[in-house]
Structures are given as structure tokens and as C-alpha cells.
C-alpha positions as protocol buffer text, in pm:
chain_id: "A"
residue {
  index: 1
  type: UNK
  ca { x: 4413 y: 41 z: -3619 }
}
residue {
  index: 2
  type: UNK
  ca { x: 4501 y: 84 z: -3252 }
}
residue {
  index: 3
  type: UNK
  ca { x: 4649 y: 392 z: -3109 }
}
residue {
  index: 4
  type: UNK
  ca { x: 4987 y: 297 z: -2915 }
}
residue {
  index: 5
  type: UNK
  ca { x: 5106 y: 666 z: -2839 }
}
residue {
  index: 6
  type: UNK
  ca { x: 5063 y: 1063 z: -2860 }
}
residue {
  index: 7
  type: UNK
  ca { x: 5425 y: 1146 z: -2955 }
}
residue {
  index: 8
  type: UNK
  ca { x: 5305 y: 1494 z: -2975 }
}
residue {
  index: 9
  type: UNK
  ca { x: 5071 y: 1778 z: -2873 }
}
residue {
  index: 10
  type: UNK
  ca { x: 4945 y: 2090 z: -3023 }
}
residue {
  index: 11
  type: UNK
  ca { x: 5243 y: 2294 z: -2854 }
}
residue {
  index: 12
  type: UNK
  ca { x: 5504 y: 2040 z: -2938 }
}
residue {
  index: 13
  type: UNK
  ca { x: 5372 y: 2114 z: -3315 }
}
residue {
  index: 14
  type: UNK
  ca { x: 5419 y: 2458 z: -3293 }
}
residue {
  index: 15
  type: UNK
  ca { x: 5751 y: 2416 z: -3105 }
}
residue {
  index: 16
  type: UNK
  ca { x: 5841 y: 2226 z: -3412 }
}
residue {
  index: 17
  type: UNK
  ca { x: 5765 y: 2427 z: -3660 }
}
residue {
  index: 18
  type: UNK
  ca { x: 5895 y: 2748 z: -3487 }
}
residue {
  index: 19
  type: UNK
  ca { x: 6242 y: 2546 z: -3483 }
}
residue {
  index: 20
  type: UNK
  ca { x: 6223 y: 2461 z: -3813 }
}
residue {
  index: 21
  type: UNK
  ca { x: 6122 y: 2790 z: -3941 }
}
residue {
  index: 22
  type: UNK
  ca { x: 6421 y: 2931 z: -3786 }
}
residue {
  index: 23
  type: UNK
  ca { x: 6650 y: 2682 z: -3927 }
}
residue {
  index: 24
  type: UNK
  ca { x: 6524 y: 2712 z: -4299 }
}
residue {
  index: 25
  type: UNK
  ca { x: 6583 y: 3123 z: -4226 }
}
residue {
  index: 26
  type: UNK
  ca { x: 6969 y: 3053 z: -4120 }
}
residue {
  index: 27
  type: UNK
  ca { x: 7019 y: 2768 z: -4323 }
}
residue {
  index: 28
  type: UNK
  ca { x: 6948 y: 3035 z: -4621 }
}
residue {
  index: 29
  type: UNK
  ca { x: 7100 y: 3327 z: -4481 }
}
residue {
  index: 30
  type: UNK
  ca { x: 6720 y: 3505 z: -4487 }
}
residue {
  index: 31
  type: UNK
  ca { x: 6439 y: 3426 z: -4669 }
}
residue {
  index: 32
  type: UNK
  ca { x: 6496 y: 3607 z: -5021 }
}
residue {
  index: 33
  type: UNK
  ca { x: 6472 y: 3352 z: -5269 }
}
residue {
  index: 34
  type: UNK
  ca { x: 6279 y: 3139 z: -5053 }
}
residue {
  index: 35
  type: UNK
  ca { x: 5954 y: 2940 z: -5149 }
}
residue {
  index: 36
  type: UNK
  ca { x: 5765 y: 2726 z: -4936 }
}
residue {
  index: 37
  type: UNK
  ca { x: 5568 y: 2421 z: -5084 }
}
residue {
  index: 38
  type: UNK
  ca { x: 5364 y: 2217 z: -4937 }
}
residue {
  index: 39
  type: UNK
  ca { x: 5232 y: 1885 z: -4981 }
}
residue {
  index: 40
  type: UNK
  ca { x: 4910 y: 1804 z: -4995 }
}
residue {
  index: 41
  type: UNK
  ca { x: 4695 y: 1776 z: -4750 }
}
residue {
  index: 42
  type: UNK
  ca { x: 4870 y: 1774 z: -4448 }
}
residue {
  index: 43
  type: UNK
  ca { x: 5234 y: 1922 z: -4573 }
}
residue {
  index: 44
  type: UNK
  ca { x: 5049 y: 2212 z: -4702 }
}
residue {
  index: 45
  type: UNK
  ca { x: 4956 y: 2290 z: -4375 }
}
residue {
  index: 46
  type: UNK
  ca { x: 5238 y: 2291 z: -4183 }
}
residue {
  index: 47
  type: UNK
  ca { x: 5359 y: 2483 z: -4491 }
}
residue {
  index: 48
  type: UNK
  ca { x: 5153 y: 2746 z: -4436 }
}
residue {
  index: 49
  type: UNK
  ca { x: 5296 y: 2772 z: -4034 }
}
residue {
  index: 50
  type: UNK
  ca { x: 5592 y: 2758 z: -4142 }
}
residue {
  index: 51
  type: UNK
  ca { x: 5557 y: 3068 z: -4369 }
}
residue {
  index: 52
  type: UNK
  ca { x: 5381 y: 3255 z: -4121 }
}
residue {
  index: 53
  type: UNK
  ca { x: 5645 y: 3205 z: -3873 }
}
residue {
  index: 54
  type: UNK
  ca { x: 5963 y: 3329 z: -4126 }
}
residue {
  index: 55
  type: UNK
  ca { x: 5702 y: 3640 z: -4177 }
}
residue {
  index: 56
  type: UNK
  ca { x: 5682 y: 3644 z: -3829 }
}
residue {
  index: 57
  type: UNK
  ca { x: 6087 y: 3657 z: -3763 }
}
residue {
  index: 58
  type: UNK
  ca { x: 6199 y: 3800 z: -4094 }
}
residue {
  index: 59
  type: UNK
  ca { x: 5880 y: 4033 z: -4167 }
}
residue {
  index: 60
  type: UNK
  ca { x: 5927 y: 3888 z: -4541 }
}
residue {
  index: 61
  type: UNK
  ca { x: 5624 y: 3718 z: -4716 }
}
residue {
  index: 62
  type: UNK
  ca { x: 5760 y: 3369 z: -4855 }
}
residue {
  index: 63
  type: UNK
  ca { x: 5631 y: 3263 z: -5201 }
}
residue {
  index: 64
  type: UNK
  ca { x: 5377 y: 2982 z: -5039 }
}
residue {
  index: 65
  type: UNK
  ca { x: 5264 y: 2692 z: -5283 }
}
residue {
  index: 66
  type: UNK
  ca { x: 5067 y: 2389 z: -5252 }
}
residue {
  index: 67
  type: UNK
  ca { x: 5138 y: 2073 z: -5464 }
}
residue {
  index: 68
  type: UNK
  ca { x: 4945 y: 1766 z: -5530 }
}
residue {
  index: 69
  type: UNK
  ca { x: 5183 y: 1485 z: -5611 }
}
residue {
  index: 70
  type: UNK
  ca { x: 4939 y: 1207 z: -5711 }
}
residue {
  index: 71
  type: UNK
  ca { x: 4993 y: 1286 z: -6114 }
}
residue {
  index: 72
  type: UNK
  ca { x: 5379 y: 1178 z: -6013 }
}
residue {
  index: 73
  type: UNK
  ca { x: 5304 y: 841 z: -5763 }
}
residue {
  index: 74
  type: UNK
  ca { x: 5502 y: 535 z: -5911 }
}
residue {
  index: 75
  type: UNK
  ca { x: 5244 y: 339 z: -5744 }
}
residue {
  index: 76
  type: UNK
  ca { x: 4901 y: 447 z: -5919 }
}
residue {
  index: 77
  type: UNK
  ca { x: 4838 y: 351 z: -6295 }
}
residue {
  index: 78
  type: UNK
  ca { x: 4756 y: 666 z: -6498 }
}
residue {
  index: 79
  type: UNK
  ca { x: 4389 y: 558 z: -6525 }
}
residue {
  index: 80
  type: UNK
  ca { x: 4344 y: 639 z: -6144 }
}
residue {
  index: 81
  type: UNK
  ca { x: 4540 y: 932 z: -6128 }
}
residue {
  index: 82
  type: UNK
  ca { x: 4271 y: 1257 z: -6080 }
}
residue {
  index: 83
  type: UNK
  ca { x: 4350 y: 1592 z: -6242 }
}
residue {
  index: 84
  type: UNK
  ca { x: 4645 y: 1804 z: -6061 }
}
residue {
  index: 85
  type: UNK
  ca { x: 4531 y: 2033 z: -5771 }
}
residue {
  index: 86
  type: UNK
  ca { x: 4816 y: 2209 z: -5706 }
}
residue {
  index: 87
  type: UNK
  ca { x: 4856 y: 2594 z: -5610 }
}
residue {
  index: 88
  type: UNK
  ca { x: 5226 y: 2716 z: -5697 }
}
residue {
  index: 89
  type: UNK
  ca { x: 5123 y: 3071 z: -5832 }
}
residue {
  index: 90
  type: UNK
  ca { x: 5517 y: 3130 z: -5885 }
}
residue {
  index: 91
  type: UNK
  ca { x: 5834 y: 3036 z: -6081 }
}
residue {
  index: 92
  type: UNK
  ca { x: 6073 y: 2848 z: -5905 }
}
residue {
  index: 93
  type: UNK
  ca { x: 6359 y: 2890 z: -6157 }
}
residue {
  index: 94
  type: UNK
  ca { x: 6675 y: 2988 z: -5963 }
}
residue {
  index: 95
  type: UNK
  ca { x: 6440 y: 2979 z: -5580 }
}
residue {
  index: 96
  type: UNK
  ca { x: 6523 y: 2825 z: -5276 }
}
residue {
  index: 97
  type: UNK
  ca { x: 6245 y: 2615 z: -5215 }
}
residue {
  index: 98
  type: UNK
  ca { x: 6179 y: 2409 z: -4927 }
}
residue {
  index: 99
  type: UNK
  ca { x: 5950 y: 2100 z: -5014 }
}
residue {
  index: 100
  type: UNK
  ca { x: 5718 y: 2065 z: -4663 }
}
residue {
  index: 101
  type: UNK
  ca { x: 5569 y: 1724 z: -4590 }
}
residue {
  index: 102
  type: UNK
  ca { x: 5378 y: 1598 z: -4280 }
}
residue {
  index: 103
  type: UNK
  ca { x: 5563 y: 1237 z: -4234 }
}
residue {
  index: 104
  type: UNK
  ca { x: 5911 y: 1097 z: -4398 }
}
residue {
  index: 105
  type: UNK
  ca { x: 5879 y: 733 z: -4435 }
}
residue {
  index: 106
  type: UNK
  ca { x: 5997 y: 535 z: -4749 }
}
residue {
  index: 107
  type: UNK
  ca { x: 6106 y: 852 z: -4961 }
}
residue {
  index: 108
  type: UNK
  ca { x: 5912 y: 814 z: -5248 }
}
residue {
  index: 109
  type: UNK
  ca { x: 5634 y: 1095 z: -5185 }
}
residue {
  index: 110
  type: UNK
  ca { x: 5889 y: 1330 z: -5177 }
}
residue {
  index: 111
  type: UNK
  ca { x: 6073 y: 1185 z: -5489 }
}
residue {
  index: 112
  type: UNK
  ca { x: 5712 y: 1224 z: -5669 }
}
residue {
  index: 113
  type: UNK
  ca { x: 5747 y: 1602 z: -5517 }
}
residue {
  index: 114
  type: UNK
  ca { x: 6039 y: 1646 z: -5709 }
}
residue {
  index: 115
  type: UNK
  ca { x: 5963 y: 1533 z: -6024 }
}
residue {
  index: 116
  type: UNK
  ca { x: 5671 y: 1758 z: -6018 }
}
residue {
  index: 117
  type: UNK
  ca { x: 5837 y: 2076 z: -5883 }
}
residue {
  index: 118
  type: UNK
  ca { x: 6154 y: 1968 z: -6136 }
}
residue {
  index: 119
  type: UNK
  ca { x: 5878 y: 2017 z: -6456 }
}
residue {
  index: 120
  type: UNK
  ca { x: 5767 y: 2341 z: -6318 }
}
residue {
  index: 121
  type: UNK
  ca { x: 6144 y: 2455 z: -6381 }
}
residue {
  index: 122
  type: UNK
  ca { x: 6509 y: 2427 z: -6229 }
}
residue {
  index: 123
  type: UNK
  ca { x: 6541 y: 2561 z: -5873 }
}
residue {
  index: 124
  type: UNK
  ca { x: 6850 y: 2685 z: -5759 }
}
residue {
  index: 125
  type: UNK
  ca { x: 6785 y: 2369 z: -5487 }
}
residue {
  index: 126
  type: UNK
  ca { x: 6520 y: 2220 z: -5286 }
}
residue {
  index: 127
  type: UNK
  ca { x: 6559 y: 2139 z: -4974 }
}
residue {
  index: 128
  type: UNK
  ca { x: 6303 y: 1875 z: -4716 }
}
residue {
  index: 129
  type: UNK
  ca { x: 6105 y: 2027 z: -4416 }
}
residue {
  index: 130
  type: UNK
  ca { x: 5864 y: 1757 z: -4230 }
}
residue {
  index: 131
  type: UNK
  ca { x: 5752 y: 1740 z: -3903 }
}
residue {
  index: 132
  type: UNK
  ca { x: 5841 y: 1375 z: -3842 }
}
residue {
  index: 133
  type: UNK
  ca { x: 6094 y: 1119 z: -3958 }
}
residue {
  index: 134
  type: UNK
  ca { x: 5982 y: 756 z: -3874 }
}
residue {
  index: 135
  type: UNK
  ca { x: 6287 y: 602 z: -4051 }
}
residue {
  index: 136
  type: UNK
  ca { x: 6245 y: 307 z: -4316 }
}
residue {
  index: 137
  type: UNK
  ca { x: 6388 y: 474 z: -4626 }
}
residue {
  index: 138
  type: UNK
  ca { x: 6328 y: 285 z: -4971 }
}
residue {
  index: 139
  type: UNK
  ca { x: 6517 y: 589 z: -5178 }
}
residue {
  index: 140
  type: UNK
  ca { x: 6846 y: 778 z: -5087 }
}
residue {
  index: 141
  type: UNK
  ca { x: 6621 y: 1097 z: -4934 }
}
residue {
  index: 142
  type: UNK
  ca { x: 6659 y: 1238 z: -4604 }
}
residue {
  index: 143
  type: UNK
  ca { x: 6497 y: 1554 z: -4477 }
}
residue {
  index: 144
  type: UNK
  ca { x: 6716 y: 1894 z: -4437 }
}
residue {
  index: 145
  type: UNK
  ca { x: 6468 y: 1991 z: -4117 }
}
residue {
  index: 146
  type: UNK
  ca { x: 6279 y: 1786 z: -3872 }
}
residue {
  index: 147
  type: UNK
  ca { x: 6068 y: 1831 z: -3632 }
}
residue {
  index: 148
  type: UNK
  ca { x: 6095 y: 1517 z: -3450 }
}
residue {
  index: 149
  type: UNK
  ca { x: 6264 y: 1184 z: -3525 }
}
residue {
  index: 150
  type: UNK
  ca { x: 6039 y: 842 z: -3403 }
}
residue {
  index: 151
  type: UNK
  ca { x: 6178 y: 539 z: -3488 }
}
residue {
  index: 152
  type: UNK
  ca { x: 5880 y: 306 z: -3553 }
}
residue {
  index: 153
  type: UNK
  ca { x: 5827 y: -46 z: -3707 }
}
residue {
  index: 154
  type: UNK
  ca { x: 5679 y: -143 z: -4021 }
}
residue {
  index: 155
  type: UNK
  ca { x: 5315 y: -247 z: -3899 }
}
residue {
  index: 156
  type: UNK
  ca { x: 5312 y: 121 z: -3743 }
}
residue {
  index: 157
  type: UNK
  ca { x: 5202 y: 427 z: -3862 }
}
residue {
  index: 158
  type: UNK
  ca { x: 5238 y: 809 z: -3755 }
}
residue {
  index: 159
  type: UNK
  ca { x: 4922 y: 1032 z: -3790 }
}
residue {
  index: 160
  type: UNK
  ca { x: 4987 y: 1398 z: -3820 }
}
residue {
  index: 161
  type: UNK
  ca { x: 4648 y: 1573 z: -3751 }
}
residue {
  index: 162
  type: UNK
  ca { x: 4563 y: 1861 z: -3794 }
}
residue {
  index: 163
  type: UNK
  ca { x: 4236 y: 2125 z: -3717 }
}
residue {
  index: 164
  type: UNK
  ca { x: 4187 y: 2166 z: -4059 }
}
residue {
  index: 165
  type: UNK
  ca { x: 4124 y: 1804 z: -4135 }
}
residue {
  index: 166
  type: UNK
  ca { x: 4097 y: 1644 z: -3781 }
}
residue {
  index: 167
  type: UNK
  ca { x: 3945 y: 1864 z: -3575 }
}
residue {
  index: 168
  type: UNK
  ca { x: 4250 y: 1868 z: -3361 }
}
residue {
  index: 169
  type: UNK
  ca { x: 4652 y: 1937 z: -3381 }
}
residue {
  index: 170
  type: UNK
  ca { x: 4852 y: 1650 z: -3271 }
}
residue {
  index: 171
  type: UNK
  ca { x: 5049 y: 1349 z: -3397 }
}
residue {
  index: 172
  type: UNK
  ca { x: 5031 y: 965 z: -3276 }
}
residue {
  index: 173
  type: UNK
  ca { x: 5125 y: 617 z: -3315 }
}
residue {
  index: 174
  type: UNK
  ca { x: 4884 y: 376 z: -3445 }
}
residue {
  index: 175
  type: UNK
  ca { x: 4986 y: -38 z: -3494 }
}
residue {
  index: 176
  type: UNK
  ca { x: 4798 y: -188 z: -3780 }
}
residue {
  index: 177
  type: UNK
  ca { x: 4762 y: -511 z: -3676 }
}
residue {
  index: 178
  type: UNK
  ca { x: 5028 y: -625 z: -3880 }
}
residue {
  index: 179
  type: UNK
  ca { x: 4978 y: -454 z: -4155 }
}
residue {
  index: 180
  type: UNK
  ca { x: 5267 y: -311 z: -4356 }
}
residue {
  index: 181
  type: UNK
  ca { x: 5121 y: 69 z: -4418 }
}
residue {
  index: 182
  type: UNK
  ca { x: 5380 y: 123 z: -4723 }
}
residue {
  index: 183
  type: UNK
  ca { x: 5138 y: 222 z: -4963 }
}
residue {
  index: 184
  type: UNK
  ca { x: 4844 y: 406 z: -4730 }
}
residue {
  index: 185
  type: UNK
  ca { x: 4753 y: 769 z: -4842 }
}
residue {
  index: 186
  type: UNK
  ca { x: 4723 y: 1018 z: -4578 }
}
């Protein structure tokens, strides 16, 4: 994997997430009712921004969750799925919740979210937060809030990193050679 392009730095990030924390606050008219879930790994982190920023504006604490959608992937076998790590110390009957994910590309991580938050109990609605849409939709799912829309091709892929992982907030463009990255696990 080659890098082509840093489409963003650490303070485009955190422009980004400011934005979109402001949007999910008006979009809702506040943040009562409002949870925040993030998905794992990198989702969960930009989760966690975005909370602190509504806290920031709003001075309310969001219910903040984590969620690991591998027990809900429609492409792993049950055999290799791992036991489920996620955090959502909260009910999310009748919440607002805003599903957070690092990268939007063929839909169908964030249709695994859904099942999963969907047998936790009926929210009043969910709603998509990610930090970047690179297009290339396989399911009818778009995202309510984005941080930055980056058209890319197939054999591409967007990296979201972040210190917690990477050492280092920022997001790129890598080409794989030719390599269709449809199924790769971030």
C-alpha cells in the first residue's frame, strides 16, 4: 500500500468534528435524549470528541457508548466471530442516538451497527456521524453528518488515524495496488 494523499490534518479533524458536533446539537434541538455510539476502534474515538464537544457547547454529558459490530458482519462465519466488546452502559429505548464511524464506504458496517443497537432495544431513531464519506455504497445508507466527502476509487483506501492507535491524528489516501479493499478491517 502506497500513500497517494493527506486529505487531512490533526486541525482539519477537530474542525470536523466541532462541525459535526454542532450539527447533531441543532439537528436535535439540544442534546436531551441524545446518545453517542461509537464504533469500534476508530468510530469510538471520534465518538468520544464528539461528546466532549456537545459537553463543551451544551454543558450536557451525552450517554457515550462503544459498540463492537463483528458478532453482526455478514461477511465472517460464526466460528470466527470473537465474543462482543461493546460498552453501551445505557438503554436506548425511545434515545436519539447517533451511530459514529471513522469511514463510510459500502454501508454494510453500519447496517451490522444497526442490527446490533436494534437488539439492544427500539430507539426513537438513529442517525450516522463519520468523519469521511468515500462514496461506493453497496446498501441504501448515507450518513446524516460528515466531516468530509472524498470521492475515491475502488483500489483506494482512506486511513483515519488516530493518537490512540497511530501515534498520530490525521487521515490519508493509500492505492492498493489494485486491490479492491471491500472487505479490509480497520
Amino acid at each position: 500500500m502506497r500513500e497517494k494523499a493527506e486529505i487531512m490534518d490533526e486541525k482539519a479533524i477537530f474542525r470536523a468534528v466541532a462541525r459535526i458536533a454542532y450539527e447533531i446539537v441543532e439537528r436535535n434541538h439540544g442534546a436531551q435524549d441524545l446518545c453517542i455510539i461509537g464504533i469500534k476502534r476508530r468510530g469510538a474515538v471520534l465518538a468520544k470528541l464528539i461528546a466532549e464537544k456537545i459537553y463543551e457547547v451544551e454543558k450536557i454529558s451525552v450517554k457515550l457508548g462503544y459498540l463492537d459490530i463483528t458478532p453482526f458482519r455478514d461477511d465472517l462465519n460464526s466460528s470466527q466471530l470473537p465474543n462482543e466488546e461493546s460498552e453501551i452502559p445505557f438503554d436506548v429505548v425511545n434515545q436519539n442516538v447517533v451511530l459514529v464511524d471513522d469511514v463510510i464506504y459500502t454501508g454494510r458496517s453500519v447496517r451490522a451497527a444497526i442490527d446490533a443497537i436494534m437488539k439492544k432495544g427500539r430507539p426513537k431513531r438513529i442517525q450516522l456521524a463519520v468523519l469521511v464519506d468515500r462514496g461506493h455504497r453497496e446498501l441504501p445508507i448515507r450518513a446524516d453528518f460528515v466531516g468530509k466527502n472524498v470521492p475515491t476509487s475502488r483500489n483506494e483506501s482512506v486511513e483515519v488515524m488516530v493518537t490512540e492507535y497511530d501515534g498520530v491524528n490525521r487521515v490519508a489516501i493509500f492505492d492498493n495496488g489494485g486491490e479492491d479493499d471491500e472487505y479490509r478491517v480497520s
